[in-house]
Phi, psi and omega in degrees: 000127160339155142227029161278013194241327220237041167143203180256174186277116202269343157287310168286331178309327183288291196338297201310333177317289165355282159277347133320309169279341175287299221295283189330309223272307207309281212298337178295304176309314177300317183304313161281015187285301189308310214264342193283310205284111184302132173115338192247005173275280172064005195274088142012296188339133155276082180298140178234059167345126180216103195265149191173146160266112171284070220252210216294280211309337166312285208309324173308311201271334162303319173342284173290347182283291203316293199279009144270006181227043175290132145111328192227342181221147167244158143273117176221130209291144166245092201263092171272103195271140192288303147028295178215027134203144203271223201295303187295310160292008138292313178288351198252299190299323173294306161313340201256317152330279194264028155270316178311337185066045191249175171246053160294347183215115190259333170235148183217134212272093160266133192313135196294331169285358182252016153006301211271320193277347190256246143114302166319315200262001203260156181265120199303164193219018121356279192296010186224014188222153171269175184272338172287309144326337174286298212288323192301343191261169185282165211266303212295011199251307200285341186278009178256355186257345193269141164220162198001050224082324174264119183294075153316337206210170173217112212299125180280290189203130191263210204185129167223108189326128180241175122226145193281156193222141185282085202310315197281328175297311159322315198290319219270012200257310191194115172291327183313312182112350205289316178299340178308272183323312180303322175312292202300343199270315194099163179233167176266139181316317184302314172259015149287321202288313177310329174305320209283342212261352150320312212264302172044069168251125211290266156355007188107174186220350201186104189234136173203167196303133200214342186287184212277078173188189200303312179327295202257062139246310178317323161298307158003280170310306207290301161334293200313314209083166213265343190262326161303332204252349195274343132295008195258010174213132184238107202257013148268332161261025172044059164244176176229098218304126167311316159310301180307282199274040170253297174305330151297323167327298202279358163302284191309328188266292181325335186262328175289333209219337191265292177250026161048039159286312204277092174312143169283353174291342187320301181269027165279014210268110173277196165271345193277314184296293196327299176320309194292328206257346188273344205268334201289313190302339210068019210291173187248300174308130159197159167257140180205210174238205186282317167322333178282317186316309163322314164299326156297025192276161177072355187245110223291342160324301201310313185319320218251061190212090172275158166266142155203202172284135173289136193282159214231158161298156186302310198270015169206163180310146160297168175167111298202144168285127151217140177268223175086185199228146186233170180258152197211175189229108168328159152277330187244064175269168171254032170223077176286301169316299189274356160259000169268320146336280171298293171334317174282005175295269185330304176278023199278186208272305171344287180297330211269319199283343156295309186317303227261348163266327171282326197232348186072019166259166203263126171295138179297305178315121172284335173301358154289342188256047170221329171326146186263331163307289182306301157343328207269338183243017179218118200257011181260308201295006162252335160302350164255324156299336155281357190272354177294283180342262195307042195238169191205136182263130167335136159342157164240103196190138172321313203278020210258359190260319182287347179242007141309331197282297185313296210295318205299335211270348208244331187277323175295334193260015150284290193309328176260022192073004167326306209205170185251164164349285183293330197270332151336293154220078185275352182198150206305189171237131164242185179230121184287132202262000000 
């Protein structure tokens, strides 16, 4: 399949993004005009503004706060929906937001990477969290909440790159079961690629998000491995190495164009297409996080649907990308006190076990992934706890979403001919100080 044919035209999709964040900033401003203007308010509640892509489970959990805090705190949700903004437009709008110093927003969800960068508008979170409340969440979720020390944020629900596997399609690979287990173990990039040149599946052997935004640095990163990828940004001159990203480039371009594992469609993918185009295709491999398995409830699919390890280079450990997202507090909200309240809400173990039942999200609390209930009805969740452990996080550094932009901007316009490897990066990137 085309792939102008396999979704929408993604220049105009951004154009609509686009306009999509004027309209939301627009309705947001009227909304604080409104809620401001004496006599029409008169209401005693303390209202708490929660910008979040709001899905069922958010909703549930908004819910129950409302009706245990009825009558003195409301939540009331802002719903950015991934749908229609993908990451980079979500951070954008929020910045455009909180630069202004207005209260349109008293809490806000941000990818666990831009921490350093949103850091300006957050309110330190020291005085409003115990040293007990901290030790309770897992140490990879909280070491992503500190920027210089200082407790910006509070890990909402984390997130670790998988891949997903076709059970039935696998079978027909190796009848033993012995490839299952090996999948789970990871494999070296060197026997996937000998498997896929096995497999010769016309629509592909392997798919994940490649279009121009945070998805394909992450795969990007992920490809490198943690000890390769730990040179590819020189965060004192704000560069970026030329070599480290030329030899991944040309990994990815090498699995789309040398052994035609990789559908070239790849770089129309955000993640929700990637999902769409592997289950339409038969594809057997895809990459994702744990929340997409969720979605798949009621669908005669979800059975033939495995988890495993990203396969890893011969010359480093596996070890798995993470993400997720955590919550911060304007600085300049007027409900401070009722928005550290609510963040305790969320992550208490009550909430964590919605999120993660309603939603597929990996709880931050560690004590959930010892419940005995949660064991009992989810046979994944200690295999995903172990690929948290063995996971490794994006720089935590300001400048890291502007030199994330720049690689994404320079590996995407390869993958579609723009340009060649070398002409990319022939020499560093640098970020103008």
């Amino acid at each position: 399949m085309k792939s102008e044919n396999n979704g929408l035209n993604y220049k105009k999709y951004n154009g609509l993004l686009a306009a999509l964040i004027v309209a939301v900033f627009i309705t947001l401003t009227i909304l604080l005009i409104t809620i401001n203007l004496p006599g029409l308010s008169g209401r005693q509640v303390t209202k708490v503004y929660y910008a979040d892509n709001i899905t069922r489970a958010h909703q549930i959990a908004i819910d129950l706060f409302n009706q245990k805090y009825n009558g003195k705190i409301e939540i009331v949700p802002i719903d950015l929906p991934f749908i229609k903004f993908n990451t980079n437009l979500r951070k954008e709008l929020l910045i455009r937001t909180l630069r202004n110093r207005n209260t349109l927003i008293d809490v806000f969800a941000i990818d666990q990477v831009w921490n350093s960068r949103f850091m300006k508008w957050a309110l330190p979170l020291e005085p409003y969290f115990s040293d007990t409340e901290l030790t309770a969440l897992i140490p990879k979720a909280l070491a992503s909440a500190y920027v210089e020390n200082t407790l910006t944020s509070i890990p909402l629900h984390i997130d670790v790159s998988l891949m997903f596997y076709r059970k039935d399609l696998i079978r027909t690979m190796d009848k033993t079961g012995h490839l299952e287990l090996a999948l789970k173990n990871s494999i070296t990039w060197d026997e996937f690629i000998r498997l896929g040149q096995k497999y010769n599946h016309p629509s592909g052997y392997y798919a994940f998000p490649a279009y121009n935004y945070e998805g394909l640095i992450v795969n990007f990163i992920e490809m490198l491995g943690p000890q390769a990828s730990a040179g590819l940004f020189d965060l004192d001159s704000l560069a970026i190495d030329p070599q480290t990203a030329f030899e991944g480039t040309r990994f990815i371009q090498d699995l789309i164009e040398k052994y035609r594992l990789v559908p070239p469609e790849v770089t129309t993918f955000n993640e929700e297409r990637c999902y769409e185009f592997a289950l339409a295709h038969d594809v057997p491999f895809f990459t994702g996080w744990p929340s997409f398995y969720k979605t798949l409830e009621g669908n005669p699919i979800q059975e033939q649907i495995g988890i495993a390890a990203i396969p890893h280079d011969v010359n480093q450990a596996p070890s798995s990308m993470l993400g997720g997202w955590s919550l911060m507090i304007s600085k300049h909200s007027r409900a401070k006190k009722e928005a550290a309240l609510f963040i305790k809400f969320m992550i208490s173990p009550e909430v964590q076990k919605i999120l993660l039942r309603e939603g597929g999200f990996l709880p931050v609390a560690a004590g959930i992934y010892s419940d005995p209930d949660v064991l009992r009805e989810m046979s994944n969740i200690t295999y995903l706890k172990q690929l948290v452990d063995d996971g490794f996080h994006r720089p935590n550094i300001p400048q890291y979403t502007r030199l994330s932009k720049l690689l994404a901007d320079n590996i995407h316009a390869v993958l579609v001919h723009k340009m060649t490897a070398r002409e990319a990066f022939l020499k560093p990137i640098i970020i103008p100080r």
